[in-house]
C-alpha positions as CSV (number, residue, x, y, z in Angstrom):
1,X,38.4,73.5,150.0
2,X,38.4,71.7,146.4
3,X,34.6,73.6,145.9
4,X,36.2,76.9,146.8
5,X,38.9,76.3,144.2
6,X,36.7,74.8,141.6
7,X,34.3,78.0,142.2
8,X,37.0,80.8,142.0
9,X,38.4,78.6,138.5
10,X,34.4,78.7,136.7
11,X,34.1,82.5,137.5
12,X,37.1,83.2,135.9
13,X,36.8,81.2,133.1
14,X,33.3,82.8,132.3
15,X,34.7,86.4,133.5
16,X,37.0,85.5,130.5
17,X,34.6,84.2,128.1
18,X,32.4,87.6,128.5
19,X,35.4,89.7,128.1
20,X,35.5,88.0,124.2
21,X,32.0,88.0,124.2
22,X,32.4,91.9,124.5
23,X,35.1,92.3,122.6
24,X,34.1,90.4,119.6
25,X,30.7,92.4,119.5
26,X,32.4,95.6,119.8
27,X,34.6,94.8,117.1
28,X,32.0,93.5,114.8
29,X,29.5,96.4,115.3
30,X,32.6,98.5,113.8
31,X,33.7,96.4,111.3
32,X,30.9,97.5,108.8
33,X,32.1,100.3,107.1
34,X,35.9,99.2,107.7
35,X,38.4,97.0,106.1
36,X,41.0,97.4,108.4
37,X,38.6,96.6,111.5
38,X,37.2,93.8,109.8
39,X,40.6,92.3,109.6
40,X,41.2,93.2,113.4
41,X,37.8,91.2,114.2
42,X,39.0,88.2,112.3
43,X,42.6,88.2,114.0
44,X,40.8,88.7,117.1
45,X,38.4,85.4,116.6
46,X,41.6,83.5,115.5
47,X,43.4,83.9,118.8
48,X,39.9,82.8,121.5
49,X,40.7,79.2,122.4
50,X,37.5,78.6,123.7
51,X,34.8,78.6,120.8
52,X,31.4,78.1,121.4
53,X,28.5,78.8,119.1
54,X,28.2,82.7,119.5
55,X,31.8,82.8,118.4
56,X,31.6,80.2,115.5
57,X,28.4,82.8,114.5
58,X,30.8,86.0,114.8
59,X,33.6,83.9,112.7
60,X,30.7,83.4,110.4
61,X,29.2,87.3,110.1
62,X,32.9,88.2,109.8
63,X,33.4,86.1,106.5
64,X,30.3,87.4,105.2
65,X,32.0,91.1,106.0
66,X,35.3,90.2,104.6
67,X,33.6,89.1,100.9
68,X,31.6,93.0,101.4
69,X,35.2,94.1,101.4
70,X,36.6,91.7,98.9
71,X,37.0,92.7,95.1
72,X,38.0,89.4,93.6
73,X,34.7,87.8,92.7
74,X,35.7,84.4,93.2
75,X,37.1,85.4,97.1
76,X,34.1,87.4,97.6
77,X,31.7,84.2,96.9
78,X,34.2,81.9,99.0
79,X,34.0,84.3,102.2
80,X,30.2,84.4,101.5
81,X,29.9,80.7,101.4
82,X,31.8,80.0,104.4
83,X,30.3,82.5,106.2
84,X,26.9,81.2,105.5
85,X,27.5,77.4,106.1
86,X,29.0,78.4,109.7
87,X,25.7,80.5,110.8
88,X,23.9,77.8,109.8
89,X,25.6,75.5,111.1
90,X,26.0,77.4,114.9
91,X,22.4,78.0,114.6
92,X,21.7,74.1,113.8
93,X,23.7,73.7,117.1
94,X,22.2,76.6,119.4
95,X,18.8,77.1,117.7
96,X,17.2,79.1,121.1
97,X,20.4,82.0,121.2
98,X,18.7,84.8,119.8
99,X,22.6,86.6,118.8
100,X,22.8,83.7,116.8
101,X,19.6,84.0,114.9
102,X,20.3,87.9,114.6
103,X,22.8,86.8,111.8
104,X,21.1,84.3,110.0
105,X,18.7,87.5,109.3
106,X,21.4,89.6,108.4
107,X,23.1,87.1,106.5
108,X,19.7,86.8,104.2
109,X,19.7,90.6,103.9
110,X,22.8,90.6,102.3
């Protein structure tokens, strides 16, 4: 009985964790080209408990979006700097997720 319940409680919790996963990703490919989505993405990450990597990477990419959007110069190269020392830093931690690495390459595009 206790594996039954200890089963049905890890495929929720990762049904969960996908649902941000998917969510997130969403949000970030349309966060781009838009202020107002870029702030959605980043009230979005604030509220996921659970923080792995991948989501440290998105919190990350989304700073680096938020200093494209910024037009103070000195918050523009704070976002930017945050952003890069928590890619880094997820990558450091998670060097074989390829999602991860995909924004260490944009992040030296920018």
């Amino acid at each position: 009985m206790k594996k039954i319940i200890i089963l049905i409680l890890l495929v929720n919790i990762n049904y969960v964790y996908a649902q941000n996963v998917k969510n997130v990703r969403e949000l970030y490919l349309t966060s781009h080209n838009n202020k107002s989505t870029c702030d959605s993405l980043s009230n979005y990450l604030n509220q996921i408990e659970e923080k792995d990597n991948t989501i440290d990477a998105y919190i990350g990419a989304n700073n680096l979006l938020i200093s494209k959007f910024s037009s103070n110069i000195i918050k523009k190269f704070k976002y930017f700097e945050q952003g890069k020392k928590i890619i880094e830093q997820s990558i450091k931690n998670d060097p074989e997720n390829i999602e991860i690495v995909f924004f260490e390459v944009f992040k030296s595009k920018k």
